[in-house]
Chimera marker file (.cmm) of the C-alpha trace (Angstrom):
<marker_set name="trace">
<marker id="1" x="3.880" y="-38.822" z="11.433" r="1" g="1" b="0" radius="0.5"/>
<marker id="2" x="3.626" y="-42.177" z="13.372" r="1" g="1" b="0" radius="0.5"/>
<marker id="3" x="6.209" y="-44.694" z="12.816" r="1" g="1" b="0" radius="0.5"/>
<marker id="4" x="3.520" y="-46.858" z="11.304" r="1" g="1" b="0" radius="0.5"/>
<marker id="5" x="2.876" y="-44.563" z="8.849" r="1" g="1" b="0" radius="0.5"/>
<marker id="6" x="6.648" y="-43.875" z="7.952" r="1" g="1" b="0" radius="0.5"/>
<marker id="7" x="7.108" y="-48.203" z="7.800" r="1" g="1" b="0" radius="0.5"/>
<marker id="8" x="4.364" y="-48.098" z="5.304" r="1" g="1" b="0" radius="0.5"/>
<marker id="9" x="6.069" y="-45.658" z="2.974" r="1" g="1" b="0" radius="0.5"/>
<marker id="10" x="9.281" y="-47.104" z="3.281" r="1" g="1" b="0" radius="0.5"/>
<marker id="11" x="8.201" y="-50.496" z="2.710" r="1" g="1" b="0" radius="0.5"/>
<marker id="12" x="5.971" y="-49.253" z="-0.818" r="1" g="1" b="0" radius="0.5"/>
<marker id="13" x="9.067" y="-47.326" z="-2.062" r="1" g="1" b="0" radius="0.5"/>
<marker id="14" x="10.991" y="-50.681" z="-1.614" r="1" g="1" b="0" radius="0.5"/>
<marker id="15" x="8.059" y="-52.456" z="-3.330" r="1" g="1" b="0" radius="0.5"/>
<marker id="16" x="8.416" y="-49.619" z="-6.324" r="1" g="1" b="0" radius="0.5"/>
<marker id="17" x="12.005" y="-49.756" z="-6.238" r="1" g="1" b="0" radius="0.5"/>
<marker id="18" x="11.887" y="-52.832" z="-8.039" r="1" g="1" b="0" radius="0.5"/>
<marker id="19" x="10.099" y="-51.292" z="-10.753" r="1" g="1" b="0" radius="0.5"/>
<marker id="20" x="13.267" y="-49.737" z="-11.807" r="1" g="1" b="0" radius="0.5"/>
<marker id="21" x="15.490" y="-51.761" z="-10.815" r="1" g="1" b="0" radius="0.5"/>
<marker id="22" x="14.380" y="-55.183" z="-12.309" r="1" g="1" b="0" radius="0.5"/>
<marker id="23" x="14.239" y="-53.777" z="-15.880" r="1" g="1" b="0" radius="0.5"/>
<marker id="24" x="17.657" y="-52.459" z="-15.807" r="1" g="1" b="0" radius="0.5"/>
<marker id="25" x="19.050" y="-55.779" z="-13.886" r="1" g="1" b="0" radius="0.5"/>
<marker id="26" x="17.754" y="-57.638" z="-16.987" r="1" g="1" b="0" radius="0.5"/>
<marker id="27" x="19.115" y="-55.210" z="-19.287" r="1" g="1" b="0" radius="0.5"/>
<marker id="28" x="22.305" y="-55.009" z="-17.932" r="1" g="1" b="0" radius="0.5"/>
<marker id="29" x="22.329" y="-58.796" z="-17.509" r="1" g="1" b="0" radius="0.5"/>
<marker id="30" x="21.111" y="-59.543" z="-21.560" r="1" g="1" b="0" radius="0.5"/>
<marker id="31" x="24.073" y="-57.087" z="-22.640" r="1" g="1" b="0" radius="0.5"/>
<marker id="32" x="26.636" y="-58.526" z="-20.512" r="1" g="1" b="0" radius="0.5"/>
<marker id="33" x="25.504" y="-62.175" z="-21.048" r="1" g="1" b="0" radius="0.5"/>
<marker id="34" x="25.116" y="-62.728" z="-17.402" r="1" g="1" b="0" radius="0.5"/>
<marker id="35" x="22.780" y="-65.298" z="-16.098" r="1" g="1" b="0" radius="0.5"/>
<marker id="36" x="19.437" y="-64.697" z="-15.015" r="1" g="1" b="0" radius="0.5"/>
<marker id="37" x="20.201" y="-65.651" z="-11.490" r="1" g="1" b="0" radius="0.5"/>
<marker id="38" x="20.544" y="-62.176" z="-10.721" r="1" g="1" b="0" radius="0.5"/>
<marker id="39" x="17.751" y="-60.343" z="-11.883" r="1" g="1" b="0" radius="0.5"/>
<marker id="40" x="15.489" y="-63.261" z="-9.938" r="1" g="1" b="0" radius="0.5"/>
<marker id="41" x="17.690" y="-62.145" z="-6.847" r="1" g="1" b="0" radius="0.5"/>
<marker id="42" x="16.779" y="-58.393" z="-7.316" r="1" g="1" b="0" radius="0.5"/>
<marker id="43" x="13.455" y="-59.006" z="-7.558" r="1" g="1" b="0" radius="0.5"/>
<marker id="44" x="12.943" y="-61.379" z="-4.734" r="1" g="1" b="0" radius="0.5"/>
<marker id="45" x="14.938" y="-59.066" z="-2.668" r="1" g="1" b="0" radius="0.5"/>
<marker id="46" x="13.272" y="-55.403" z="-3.423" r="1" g="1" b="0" radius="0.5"/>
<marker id="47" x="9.857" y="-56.982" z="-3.155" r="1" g="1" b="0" radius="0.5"/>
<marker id="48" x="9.780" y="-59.325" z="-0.615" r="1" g="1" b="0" radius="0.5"/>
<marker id="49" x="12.187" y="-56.517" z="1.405" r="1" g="1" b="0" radius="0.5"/>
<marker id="50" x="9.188" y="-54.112" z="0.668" r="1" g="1" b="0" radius="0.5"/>
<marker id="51" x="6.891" y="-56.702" z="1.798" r="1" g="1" b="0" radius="0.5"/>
<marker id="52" x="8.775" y="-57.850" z="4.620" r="1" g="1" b="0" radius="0.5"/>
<marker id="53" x="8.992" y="-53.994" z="5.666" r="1" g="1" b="0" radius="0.5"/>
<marker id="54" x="5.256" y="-52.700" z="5.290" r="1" g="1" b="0" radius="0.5"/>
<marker id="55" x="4.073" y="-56.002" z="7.168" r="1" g="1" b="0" radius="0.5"/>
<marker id="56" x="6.631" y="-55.331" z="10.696" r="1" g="1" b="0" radius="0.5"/>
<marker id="57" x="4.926" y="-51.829" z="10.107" r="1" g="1" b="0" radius="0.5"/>
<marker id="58" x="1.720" y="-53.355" z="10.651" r="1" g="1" b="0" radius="0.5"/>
<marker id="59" x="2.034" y="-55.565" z="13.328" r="1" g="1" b="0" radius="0.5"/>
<marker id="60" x="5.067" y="-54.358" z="15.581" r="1" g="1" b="0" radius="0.5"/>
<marker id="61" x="4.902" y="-50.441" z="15.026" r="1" g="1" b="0" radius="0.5"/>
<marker id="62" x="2.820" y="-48.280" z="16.461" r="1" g="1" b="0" radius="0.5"/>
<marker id="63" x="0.285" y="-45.937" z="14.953" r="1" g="1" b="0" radius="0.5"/>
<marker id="64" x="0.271" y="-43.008" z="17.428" r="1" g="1" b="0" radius="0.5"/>
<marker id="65" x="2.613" y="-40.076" z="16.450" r="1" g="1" b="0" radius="0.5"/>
<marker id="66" x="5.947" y="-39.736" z="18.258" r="1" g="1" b="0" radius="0.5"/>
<marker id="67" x="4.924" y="-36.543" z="20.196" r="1" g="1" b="0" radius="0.5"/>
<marker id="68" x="1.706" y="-37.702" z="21.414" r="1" g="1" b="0" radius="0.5"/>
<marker id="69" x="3.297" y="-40.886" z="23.263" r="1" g="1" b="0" radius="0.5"/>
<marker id="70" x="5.996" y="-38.624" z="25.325" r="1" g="1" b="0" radius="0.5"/>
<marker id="71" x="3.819" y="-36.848" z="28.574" r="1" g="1" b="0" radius="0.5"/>
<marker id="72" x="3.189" y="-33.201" z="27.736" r="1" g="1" b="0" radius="0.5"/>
<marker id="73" x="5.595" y="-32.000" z="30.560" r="1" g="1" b="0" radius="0.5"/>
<marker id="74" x="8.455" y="-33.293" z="28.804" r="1" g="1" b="0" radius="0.5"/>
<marker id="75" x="8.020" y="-32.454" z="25.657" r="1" g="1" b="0" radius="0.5"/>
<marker id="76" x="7.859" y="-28.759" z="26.866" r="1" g="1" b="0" radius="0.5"/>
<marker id="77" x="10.495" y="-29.480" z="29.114" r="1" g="1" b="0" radius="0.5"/>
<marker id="78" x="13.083" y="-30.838" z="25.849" r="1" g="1" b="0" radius="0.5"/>
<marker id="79" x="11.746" y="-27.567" z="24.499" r="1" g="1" b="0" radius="0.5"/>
<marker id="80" x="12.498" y="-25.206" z="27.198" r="1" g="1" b="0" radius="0.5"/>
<marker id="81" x="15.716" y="-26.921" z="27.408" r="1" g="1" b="0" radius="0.5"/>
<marker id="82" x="17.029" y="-27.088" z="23.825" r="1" g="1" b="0" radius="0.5"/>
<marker id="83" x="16.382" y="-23.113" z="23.358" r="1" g="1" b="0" radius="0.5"/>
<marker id="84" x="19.077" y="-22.605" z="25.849" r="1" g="1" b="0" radius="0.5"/>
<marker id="85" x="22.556" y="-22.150" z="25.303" r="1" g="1" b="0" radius="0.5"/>
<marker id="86" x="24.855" y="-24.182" z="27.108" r="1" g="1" b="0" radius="0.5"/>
<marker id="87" x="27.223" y="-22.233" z="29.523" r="1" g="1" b="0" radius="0.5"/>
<marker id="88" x="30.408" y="-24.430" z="29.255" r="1" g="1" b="0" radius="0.5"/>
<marker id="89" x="31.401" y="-25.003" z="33.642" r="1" g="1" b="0" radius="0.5"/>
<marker id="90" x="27.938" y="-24.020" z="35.045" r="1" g="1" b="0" radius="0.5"/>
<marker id="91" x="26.054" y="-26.057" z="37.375" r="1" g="1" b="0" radius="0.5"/>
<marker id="92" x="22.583" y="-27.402" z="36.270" r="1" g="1" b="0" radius="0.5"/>
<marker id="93" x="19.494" y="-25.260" z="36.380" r="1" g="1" b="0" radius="0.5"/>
<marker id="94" x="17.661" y="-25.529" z="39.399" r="1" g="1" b="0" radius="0.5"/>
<marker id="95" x="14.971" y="-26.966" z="37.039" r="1" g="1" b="0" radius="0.5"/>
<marker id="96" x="17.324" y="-30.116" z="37.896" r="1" g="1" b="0" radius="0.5"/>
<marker id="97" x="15.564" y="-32.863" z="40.164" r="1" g="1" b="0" radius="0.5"/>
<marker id="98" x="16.596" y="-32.408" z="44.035" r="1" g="1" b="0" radius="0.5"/>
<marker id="99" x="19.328" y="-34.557" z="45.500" r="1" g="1" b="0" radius="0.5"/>
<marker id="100" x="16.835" y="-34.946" z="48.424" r="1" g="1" b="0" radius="0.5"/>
<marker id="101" x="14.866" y="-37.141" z="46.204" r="1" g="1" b="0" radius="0.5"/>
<marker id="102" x="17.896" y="-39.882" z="45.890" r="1" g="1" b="0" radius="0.5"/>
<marker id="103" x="18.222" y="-40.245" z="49.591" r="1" g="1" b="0" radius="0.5"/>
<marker id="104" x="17.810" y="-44.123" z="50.771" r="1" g="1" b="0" radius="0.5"/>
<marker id="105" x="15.649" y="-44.999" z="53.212" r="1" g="1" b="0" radius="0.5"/>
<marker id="106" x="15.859" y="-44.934" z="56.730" r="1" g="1" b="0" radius="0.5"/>
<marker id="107" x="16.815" y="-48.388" z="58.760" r="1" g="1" b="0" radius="0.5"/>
<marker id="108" x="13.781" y="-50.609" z="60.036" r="1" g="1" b="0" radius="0.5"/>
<marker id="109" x="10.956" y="-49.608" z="57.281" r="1" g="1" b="0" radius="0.5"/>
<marker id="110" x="8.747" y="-51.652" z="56.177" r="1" g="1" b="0" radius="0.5"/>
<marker id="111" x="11.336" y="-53.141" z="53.076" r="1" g="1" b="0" radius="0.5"/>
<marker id="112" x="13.607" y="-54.878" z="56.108" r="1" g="1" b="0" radius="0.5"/>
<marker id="113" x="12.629" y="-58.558" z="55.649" r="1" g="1" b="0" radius="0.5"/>
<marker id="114" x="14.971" y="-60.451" z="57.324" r="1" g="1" b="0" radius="0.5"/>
<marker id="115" x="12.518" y="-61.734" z="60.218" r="1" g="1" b="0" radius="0.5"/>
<marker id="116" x="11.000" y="-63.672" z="57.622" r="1" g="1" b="0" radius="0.5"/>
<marker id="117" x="13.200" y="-65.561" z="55.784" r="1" g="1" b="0" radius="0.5"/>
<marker id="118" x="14.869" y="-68.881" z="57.360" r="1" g="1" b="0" radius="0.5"/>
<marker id="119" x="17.913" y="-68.619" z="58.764" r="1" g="1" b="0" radius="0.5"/>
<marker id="120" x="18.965" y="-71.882" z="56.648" r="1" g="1" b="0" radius="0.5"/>
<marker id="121" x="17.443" y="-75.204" z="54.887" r="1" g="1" b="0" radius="0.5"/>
<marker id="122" x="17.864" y="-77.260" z="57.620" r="1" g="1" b="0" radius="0.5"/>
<marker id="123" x="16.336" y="-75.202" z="60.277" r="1" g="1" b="0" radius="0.5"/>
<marker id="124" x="13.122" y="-77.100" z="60.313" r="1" g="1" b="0" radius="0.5"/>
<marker id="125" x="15.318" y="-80.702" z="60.718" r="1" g="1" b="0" radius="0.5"/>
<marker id="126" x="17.148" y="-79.291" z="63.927" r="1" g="1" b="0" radius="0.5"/>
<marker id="127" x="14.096" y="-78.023" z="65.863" r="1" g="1" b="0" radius="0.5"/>
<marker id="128" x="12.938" y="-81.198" z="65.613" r="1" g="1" b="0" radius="0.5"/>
<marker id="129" x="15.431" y="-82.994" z="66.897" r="1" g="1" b="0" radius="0.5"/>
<marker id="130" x="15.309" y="-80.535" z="70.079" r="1" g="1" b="0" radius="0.5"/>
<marker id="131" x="12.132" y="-81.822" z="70.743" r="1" g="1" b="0" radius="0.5"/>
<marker id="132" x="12.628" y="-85.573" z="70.454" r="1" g="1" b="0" radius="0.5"/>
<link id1="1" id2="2" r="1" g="1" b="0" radius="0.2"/>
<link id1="2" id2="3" r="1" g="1" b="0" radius="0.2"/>
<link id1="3" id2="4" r="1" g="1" b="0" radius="0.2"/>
<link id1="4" id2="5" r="1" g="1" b="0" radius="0.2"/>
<link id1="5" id2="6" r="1" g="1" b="0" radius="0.2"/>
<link id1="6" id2="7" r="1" g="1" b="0" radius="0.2"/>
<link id1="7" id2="8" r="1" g="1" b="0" radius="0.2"/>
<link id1="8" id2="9" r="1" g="1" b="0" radius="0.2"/>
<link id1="9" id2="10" r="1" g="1" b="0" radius="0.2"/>
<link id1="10" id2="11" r="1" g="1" b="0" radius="0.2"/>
<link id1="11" id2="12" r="1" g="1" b="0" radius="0.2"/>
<link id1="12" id2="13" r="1" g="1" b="0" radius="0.2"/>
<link id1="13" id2="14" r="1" g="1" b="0" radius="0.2"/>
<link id1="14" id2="15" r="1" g="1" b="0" radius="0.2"/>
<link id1="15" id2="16" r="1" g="1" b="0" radius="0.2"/>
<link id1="16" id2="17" r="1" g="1" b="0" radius="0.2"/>
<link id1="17" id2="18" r="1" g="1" b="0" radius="0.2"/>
<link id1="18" id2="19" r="1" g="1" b="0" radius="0.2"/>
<link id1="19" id2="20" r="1" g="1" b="0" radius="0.2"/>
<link id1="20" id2="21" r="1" g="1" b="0" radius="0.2"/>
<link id1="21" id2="22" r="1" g="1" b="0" radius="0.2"/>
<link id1="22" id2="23" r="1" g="1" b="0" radius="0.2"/>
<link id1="23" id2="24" r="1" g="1" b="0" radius="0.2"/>
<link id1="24" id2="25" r="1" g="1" b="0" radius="0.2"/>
<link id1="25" id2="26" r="1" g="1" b="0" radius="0.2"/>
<link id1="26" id2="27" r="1" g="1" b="0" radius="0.2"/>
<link id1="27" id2="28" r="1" g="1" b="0" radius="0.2"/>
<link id1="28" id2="29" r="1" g="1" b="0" radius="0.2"/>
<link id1="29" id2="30" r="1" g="1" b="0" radius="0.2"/>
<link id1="30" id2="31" r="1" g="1" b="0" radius="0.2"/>
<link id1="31" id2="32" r="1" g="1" b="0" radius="0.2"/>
<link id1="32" id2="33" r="1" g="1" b="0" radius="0.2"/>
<link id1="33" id2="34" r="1" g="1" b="0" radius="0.2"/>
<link id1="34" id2="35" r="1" g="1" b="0" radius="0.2"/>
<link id1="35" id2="36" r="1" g="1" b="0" radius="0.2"/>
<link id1="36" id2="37" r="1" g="1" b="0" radius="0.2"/>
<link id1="37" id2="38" r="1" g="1" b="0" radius="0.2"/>
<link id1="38" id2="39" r="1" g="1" b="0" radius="0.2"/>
<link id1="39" id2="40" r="1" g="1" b="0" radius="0.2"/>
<link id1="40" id2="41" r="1" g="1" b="0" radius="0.2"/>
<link id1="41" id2="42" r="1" g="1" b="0" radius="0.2"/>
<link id1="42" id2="43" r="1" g="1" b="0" radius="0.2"/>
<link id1="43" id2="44" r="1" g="1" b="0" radius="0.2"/>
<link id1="44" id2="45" r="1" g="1" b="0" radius="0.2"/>
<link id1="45" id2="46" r="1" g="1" b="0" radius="0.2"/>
<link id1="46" id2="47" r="1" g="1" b="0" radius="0.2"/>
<link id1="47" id2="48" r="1" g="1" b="0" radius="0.2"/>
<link id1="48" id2="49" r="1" g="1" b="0" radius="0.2"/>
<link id1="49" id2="50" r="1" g="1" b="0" radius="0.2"/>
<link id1="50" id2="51" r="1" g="1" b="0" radius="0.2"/>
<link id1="51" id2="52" r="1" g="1" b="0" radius="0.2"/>
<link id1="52" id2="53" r="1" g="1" b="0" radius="0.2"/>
<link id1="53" id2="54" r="1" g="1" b="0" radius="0.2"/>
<link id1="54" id2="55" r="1" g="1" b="0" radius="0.2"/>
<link id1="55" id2="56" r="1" g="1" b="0" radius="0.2"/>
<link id1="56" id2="57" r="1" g="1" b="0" radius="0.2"/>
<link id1="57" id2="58" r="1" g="1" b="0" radius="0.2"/>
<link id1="58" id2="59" r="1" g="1" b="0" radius="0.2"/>
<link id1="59" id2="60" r="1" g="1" b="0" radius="0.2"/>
<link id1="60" id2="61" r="1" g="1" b="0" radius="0.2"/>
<link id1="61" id2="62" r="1" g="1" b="0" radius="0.2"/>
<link id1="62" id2="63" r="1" g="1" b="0" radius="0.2"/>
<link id1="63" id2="64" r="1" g="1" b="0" radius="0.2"/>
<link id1="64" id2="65" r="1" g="1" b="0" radius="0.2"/>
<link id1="65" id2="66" r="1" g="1" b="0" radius="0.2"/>
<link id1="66" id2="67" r="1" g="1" b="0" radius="0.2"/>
<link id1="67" id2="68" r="1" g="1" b="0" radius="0.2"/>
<link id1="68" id2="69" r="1" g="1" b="0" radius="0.2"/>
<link id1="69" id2="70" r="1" g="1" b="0" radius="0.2"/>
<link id1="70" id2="71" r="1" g="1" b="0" radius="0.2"/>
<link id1="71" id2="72" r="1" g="1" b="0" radius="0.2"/>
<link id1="72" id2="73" r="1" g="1" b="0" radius="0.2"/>
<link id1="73" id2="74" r="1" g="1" b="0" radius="0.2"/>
<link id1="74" id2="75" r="1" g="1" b="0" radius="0.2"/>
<link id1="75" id2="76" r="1" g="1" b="0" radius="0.2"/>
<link id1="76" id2="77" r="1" g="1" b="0" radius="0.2"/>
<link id1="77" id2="78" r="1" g="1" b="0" radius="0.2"/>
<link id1="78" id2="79" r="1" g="1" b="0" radius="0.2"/>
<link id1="79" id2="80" r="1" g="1" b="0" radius="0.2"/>
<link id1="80" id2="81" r="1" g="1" b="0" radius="0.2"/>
<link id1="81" id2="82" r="1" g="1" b="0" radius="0.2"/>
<link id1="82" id2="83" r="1" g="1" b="0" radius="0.2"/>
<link id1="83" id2="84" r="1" g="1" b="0" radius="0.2"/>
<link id1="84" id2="85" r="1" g="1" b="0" radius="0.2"/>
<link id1="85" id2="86" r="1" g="1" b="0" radius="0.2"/>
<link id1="86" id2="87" r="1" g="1" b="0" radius="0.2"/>
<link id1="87" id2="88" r="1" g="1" b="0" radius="0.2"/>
<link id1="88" id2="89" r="1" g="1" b="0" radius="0.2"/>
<link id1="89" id2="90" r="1" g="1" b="0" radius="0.2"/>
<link id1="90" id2="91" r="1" g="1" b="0" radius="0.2"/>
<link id1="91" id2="92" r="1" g="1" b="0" radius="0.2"/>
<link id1="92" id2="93" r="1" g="1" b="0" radius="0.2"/>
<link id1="93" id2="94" r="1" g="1" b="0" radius="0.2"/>
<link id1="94" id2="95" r="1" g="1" b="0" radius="0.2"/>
<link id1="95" id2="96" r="1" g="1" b="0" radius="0.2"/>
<link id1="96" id2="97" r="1" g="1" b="0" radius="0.2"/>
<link id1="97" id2="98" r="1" g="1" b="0" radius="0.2"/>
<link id1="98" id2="99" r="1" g="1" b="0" radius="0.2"/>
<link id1="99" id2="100" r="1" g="1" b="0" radius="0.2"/>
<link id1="100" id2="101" r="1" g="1" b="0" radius="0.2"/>
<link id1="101" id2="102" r="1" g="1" b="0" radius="0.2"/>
<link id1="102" id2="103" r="1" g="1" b="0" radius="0.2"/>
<link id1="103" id2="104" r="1" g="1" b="0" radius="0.2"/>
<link id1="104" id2="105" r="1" g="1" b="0" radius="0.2"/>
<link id1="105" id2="106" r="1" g="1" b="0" radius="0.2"/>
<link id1="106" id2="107" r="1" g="1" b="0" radius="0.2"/>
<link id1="107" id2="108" r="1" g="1" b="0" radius="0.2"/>
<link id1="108" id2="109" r="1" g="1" b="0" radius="0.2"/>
<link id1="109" id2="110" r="1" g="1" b="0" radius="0.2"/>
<link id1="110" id2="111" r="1" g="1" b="0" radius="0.2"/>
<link id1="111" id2="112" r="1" g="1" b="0" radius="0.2"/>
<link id1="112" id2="113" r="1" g="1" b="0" radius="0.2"/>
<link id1="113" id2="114" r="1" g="1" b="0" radius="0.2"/>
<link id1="114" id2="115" r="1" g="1" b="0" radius="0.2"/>
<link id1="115" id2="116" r="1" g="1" b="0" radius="0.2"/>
<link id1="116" id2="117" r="1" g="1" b="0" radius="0.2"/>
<link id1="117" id2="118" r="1" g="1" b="0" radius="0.2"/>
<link id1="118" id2="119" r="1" g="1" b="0" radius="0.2"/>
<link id1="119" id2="120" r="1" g="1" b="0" radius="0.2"/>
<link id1="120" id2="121" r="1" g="1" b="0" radius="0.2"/>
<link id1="121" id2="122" r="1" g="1" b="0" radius="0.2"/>
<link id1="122" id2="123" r="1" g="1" b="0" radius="0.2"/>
<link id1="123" id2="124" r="1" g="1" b="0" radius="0.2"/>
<link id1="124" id2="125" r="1" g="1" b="0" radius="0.2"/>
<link id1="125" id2="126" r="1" g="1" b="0" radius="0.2"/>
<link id1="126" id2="127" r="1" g="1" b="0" radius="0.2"/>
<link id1="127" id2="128" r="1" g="1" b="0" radius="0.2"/>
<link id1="128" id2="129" r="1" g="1" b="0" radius="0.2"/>
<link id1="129" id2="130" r="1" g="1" b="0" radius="0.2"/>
<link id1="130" id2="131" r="1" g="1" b="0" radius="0.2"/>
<link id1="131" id2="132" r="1" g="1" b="0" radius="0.2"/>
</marker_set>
């Protein structure tokens, strides 16, 4: 079920909530001589809640189903790995991404930059006072 899909239901049993629970705010409020403050808060809050809730479902959640936005490998990955028992003290399963794949990179590659950048703001101003 997308999250969409799950924001819509929530929000319409909020909406129907208030079916049943503004009738027995009033009630309760008529026997106990309460003012009708309340039962206009109940309902305000149950339906606009409900509306409130089914409208971020429609514009902010999305309607594809939570398995189909993970990639395929990792969902049988999380599946491979949640049959297994943990063995309490063992190393990872060589499953495990390499260490080889963490190494930094060597020195002078492409990402060394400091030829380019100015050695300060007021480089510019001296050179051309060396030339006057």
């Amino acid at each position: 079920m997308s999250p969409r899909k799950k924001g819509i239901k929530h929000g319409a049993m909020i909406m129907l909530l208030s079916l049943v629970l503004v009738p027995l705010v009033v009630t309760i409020s008529i026997a106990l001589r309460i003012p009708p403050p309340l039962s206009i808060m109940v309902a305000i809050l149950t339906l606009g809640g409900g509306f409130l809730r089914l409208m971020y479902a429609f514009l902010f959640e999305s309607g594809v189903p939570v398995e189909m936005t993970l990639e395929p490998s990792v969902v049988s990955h999380a599946k491979i790995l949640l049959g297994k028992k943990p063995i309490p003290n063992a190393l990872p399963s060589s499953e495990s991404i390499a260490v080889s794949n963490y190494v930094p990179p060597n020195d002078g590659n492409w990402r060394d930059t400091n030829d380019l950048e100015p050695q300060s703001v007021t480089d510019g101003t001296t050179k051309l006072f060396k030339q006057e």
